[in-house]
TILOZA-198349 format. One line per field, with one value per residue: residue number from 1; x, y, z of N, C-alpha, C in turn. Coordinates in steps of 0.02 Angstrom, whole numbers, padded with zeros to 5 digits, m for minus. Example, Ala and Ser with C-alpha at 12.3 -4.5 7.8 and 13.67 -1.06 7.14 Angstrom:
<sites>
nr (1:2);
nxx (00660:00642);
nyy (m00284:m00112);
nzz (00390:00354);
caxx (00615:00684);
cayy (m00225:m00053);
cazz (00390:00357);
cxx (00660:00645);
cyy (m00165:00002);
czz (00390:00394);
</sites>
This chain:
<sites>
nr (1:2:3:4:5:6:7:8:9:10:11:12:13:14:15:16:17:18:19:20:21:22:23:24:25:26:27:28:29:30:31:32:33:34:35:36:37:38:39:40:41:42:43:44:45:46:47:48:49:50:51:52:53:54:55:56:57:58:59:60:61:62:63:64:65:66:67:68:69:70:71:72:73:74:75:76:77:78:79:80:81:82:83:84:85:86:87:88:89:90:91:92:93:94:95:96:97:98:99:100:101:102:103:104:105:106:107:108:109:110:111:112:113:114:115:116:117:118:119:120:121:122:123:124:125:126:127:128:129:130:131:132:133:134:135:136:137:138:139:140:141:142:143:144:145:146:147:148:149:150:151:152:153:154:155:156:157:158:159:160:161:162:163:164:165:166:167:168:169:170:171:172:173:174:175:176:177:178:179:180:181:182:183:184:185:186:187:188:189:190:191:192:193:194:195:196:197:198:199:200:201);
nxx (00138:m00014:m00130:m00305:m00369:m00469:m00543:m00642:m00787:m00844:m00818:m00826:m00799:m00882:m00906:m00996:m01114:m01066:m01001:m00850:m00747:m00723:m00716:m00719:m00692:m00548:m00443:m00487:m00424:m00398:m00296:m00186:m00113:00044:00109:00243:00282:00388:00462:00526:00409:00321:00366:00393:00266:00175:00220:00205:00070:00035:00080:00004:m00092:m00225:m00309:m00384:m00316:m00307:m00338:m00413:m00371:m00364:m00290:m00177:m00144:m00082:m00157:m00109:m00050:m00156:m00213:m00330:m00422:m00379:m00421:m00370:m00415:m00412:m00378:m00361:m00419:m00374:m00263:m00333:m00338:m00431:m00482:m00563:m00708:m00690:m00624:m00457:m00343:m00203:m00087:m00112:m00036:m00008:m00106:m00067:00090:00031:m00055:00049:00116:00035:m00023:00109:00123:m00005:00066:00156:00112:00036:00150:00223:00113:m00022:m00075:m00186:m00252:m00281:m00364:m00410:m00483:m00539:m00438:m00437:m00568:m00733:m00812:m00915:m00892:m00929:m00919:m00914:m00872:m00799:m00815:m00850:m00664:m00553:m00411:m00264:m00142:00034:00160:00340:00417:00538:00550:00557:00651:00762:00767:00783:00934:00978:00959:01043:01169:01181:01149:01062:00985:00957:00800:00714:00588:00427:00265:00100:m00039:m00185:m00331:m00494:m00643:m00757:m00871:m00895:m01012:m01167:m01323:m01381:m01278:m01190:m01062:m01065:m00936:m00880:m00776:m00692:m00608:m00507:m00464:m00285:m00221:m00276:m00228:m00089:m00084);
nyy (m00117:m00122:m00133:m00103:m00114:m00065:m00044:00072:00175:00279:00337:00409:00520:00546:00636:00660:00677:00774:00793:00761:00725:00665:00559:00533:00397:00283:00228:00161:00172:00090:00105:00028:00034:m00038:m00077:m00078:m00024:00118:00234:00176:00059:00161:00222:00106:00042:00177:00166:00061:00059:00177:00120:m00014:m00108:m00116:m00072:m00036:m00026:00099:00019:m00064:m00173:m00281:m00248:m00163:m00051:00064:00153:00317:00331:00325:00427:00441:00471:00434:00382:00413:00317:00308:00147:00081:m00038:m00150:m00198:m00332:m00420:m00570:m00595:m00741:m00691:m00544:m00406:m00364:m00229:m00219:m00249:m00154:00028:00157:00309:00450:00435:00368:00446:00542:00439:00414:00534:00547:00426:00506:00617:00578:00515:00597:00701:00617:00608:00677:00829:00876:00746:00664:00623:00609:00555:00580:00569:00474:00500:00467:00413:00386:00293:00277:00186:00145:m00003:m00073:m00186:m00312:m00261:m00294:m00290:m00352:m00251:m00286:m00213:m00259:m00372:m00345:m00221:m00143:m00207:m00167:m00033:m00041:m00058:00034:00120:00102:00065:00174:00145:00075:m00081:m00136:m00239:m00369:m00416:m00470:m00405:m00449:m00488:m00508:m00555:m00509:m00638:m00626:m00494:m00299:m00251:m00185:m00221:m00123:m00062:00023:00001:00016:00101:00085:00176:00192:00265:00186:00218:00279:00218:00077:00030:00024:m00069);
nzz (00733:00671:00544:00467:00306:00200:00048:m00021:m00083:m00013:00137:00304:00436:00617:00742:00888:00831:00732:00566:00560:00466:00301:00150:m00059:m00165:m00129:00038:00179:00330:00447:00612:00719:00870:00956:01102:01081:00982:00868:00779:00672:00636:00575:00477:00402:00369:00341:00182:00140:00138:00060:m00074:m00094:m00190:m00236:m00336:m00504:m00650:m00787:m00918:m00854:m00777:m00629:m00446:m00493:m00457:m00340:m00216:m00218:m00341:m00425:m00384:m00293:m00120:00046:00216:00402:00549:00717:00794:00910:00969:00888:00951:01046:01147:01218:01384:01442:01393:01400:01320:01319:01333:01349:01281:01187:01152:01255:01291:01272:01198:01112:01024:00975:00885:00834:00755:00698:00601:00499:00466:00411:00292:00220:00185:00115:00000:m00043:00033:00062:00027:00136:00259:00433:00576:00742:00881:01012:01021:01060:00895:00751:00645:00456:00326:00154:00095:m00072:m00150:m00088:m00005:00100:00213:00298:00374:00441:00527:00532:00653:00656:00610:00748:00810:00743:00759:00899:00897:00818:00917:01016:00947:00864:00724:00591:00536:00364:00307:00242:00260:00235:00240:00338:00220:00222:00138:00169:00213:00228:00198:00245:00208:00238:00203:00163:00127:00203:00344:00497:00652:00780:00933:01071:01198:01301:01503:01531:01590:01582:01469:01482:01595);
caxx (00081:m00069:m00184:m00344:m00354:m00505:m00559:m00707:m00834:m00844:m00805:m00820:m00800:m00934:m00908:m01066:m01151:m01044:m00957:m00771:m00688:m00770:m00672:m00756:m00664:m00500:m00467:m00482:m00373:m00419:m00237:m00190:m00041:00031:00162:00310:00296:00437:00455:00521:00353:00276:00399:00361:00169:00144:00286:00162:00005:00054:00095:m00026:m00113:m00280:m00366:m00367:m00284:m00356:m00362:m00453:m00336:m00362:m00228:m00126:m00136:m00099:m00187:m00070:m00033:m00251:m00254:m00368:m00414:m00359:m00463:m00349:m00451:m00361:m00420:m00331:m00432:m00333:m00246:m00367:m00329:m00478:m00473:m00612:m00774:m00691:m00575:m00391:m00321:m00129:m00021:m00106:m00007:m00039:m00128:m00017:00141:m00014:m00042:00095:00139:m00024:00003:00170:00081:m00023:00100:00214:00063:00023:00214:00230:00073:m00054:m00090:m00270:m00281:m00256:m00384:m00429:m00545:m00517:m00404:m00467:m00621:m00788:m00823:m00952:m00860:m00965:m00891:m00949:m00832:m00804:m00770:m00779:m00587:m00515:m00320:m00220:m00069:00056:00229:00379:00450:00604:00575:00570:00724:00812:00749:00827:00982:00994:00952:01106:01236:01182:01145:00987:01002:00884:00771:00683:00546:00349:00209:00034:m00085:m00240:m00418:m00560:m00675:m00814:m00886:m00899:m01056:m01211:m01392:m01407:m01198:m01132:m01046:m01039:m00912:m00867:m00699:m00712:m00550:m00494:m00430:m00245:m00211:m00286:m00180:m00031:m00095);
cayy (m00078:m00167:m00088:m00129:m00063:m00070:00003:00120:00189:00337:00329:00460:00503:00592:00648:00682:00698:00805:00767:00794:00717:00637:00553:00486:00331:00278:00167:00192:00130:00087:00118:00005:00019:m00070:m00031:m00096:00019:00129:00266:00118:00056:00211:00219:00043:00064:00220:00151:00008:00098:00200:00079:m00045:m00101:m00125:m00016:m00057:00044:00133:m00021:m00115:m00244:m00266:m00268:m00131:00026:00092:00220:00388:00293:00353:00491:00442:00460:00400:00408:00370:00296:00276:00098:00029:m00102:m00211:m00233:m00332:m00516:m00599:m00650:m00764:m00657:m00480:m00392:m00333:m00210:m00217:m00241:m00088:00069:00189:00377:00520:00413:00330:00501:00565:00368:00393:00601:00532:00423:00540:00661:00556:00497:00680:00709:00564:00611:00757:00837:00872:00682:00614:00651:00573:00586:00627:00527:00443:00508:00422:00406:00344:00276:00251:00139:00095:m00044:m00073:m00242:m00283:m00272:m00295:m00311:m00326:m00270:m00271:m00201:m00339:m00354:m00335:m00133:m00127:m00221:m00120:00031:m00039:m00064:00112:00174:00085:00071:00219:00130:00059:m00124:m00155:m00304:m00374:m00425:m00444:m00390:m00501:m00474:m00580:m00525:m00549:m00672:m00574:m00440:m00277:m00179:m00190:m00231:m00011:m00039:00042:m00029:00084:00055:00163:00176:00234:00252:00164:00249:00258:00146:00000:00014:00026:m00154);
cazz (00708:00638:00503:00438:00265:00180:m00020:m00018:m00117:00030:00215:00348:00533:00646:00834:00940:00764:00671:00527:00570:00401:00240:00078:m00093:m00161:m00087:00078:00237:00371:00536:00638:00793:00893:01008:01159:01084:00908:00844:00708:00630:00599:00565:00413:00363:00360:00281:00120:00122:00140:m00034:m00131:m00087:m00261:m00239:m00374:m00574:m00700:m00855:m00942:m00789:m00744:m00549:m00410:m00559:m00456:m00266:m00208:m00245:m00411:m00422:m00356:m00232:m00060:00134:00294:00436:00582:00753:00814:00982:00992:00853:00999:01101:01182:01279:01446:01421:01363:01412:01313:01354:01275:01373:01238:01156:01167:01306:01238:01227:01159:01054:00989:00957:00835:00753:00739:00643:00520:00478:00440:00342:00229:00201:00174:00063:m00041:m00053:00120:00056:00005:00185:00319:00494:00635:00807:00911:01085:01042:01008:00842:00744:00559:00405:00266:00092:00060:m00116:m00174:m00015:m00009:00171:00201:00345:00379:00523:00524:00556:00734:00628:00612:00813:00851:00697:00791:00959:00879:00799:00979:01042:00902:00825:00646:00570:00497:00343:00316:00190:00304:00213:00274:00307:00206:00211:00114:00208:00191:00225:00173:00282:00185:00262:00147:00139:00090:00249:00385:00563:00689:00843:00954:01139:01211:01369:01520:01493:01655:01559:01416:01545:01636);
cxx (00039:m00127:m00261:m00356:m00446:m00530:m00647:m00741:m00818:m00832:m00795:m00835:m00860:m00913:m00980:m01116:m01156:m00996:m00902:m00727:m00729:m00727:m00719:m00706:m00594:m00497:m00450:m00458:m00382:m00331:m00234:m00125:m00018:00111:00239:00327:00336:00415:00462:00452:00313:00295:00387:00304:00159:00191:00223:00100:m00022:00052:00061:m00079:m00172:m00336:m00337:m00342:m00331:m00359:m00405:m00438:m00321:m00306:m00185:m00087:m00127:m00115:m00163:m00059:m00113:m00253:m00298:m00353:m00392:m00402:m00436:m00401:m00409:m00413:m00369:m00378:m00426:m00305:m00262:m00332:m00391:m00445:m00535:m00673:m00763:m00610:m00514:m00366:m00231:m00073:m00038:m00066:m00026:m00052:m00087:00031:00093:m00029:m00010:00128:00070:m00015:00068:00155:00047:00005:00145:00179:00043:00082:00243:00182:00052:m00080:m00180:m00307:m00318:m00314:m00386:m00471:m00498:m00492:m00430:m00532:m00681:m00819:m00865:m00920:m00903:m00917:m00917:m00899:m00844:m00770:m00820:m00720:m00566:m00452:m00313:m00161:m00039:00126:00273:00421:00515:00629:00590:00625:00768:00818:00765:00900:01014:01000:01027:01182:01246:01183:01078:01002:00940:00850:00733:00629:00485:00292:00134:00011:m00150:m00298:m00448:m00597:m00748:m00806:m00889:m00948:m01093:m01256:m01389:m01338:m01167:m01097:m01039:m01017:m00903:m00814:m00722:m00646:m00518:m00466:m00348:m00199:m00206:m00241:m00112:m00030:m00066);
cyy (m00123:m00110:m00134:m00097:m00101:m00011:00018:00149:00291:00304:00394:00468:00553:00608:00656:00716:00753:00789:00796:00774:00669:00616:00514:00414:00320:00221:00224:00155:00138:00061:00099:00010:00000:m00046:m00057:m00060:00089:00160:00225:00089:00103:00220:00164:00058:00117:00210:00126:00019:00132:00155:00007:m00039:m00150:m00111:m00047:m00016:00051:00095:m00076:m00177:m00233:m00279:m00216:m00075:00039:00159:00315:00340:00326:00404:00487:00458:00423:00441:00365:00370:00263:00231:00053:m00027:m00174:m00232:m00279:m00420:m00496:m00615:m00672:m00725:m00599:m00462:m00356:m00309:m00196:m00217:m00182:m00034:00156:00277:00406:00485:00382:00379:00527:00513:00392:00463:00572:00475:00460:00603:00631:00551:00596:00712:00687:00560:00665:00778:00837:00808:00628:00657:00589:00592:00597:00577:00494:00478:00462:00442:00361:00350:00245:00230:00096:00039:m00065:m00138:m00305:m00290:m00263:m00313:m00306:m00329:m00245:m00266:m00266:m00316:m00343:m00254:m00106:m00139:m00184:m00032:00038:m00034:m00009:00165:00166:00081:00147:00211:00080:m00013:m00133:m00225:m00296:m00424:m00407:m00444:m00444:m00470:m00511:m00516:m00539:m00582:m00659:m00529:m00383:m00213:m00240:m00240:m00172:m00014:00026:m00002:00033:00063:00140:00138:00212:00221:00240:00214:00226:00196:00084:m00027:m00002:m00027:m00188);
czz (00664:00609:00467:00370:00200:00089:00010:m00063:m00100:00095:00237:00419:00551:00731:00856:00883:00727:00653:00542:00478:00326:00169:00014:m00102:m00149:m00030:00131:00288:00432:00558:00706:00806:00950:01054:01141:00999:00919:00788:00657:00588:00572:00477:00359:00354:00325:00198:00107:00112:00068:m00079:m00149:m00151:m00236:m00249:m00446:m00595:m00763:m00911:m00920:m00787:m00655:m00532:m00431:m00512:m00366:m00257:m00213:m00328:m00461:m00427:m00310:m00143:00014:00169:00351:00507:00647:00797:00864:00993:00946:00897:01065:01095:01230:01328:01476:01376:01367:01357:01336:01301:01310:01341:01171:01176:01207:01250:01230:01186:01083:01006:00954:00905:00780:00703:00684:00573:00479:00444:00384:00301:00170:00163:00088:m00013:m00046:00017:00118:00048:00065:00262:00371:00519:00697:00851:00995:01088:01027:00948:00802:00644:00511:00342:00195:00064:m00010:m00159:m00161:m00035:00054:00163:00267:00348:00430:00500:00548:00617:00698:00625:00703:00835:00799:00745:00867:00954:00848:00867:00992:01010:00862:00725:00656:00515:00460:00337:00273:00217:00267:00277:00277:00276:00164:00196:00162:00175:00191:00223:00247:00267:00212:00217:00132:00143:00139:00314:00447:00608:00748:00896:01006:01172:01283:01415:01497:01535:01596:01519:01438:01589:01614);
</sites>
């Protein structure tokens, strides 16, 4: 599972130009998954998602605070096309994870975060649909992070032994180097969701 996790000002989703979901400051997490993810990761990622310190505290020392630590907002954002490889100038999205099972992984982040925090705190948009995402990044602050192949094979190994080995396995997480606000301080991105064939190639 690979996340894009971005701090915000505001961010919000739109369908066919109505607002489906809207948060003020908080991050918002563009959600990729790919065909070899596991509750395992779902568990990893939203731990990491929480506790991810990249807000100040009430003395304003940066880095201090992760976002329930705030009180702030989440806007999860399901984005299959973290999973893209070229094949030359066209993208492939094959080692993304096919829709309904893709659903039903992202449906379970979303619930644990909600679970794990305030249910009112934690919205999304609309899953394989097109979406048009507005983003005030606030910093900028970009992150990425990707679960460790370590929660998948723990999660093969629970299938088969019936036990769950832990790991002390980190996560990436690289800033960006650019920025992702506009000049008018939005950024707009949009998600159109492959047939599910492709994802299945």
């Amino acid at each position: 599972m690979k996340t894009i996790v971005q701090r915000v000002a505001s961010a919000s989703v739109s369908v066919d130009g109505q607002l489906i979901s809207s948060i003020g400051r908080g991050i918002c997490i563009l959600v990729g998954l790919s065909r070899d993810d596991t509750i395992k990761d779902v568990e990893y990622m939203s731990r990491k998602l929480l506790s991810l310190r990249v807000f100040e505290d009430e003395e304003g020392r940066r880095w201090a605070r992760g976002v329930r630590d705030s009180g702030l907002e989440i806007l999860c954002v399901s984005q299959f096309t973290l999973y893209c490889q070229l094949k030359g100038n066209k993208p492939d999205y094959r080692h993304a994870m096919a829709g309904e099972p893709a659903r039903e992984l992202y449906q379970s982040l979303v619930d644990r975060l909600r679970a794990e925090y305030r249910p009112e705190r934690v919205k999304d948009g609309v899953f394989a649909a097109y979406m048009q995402v507005s983003i005030q990044n606030d910093g900028p602050v970009t992150l990425t992070l990707e679960s460790p192949a370590s929660a998948r094979e723990d999660s093969a190994k629970s299938g088969s032994k019936g036990a769950t080995k832990s790991t002390g396995a980190t996560e990436q997480a690289v800033p960006s180097a650019g920025g992702t606000v506009t000049e008018s301080g939005v950024n707009s991105a949009s998600e159109e969701r492959t047939p599910t064939s492709a994802a299945e190639s």
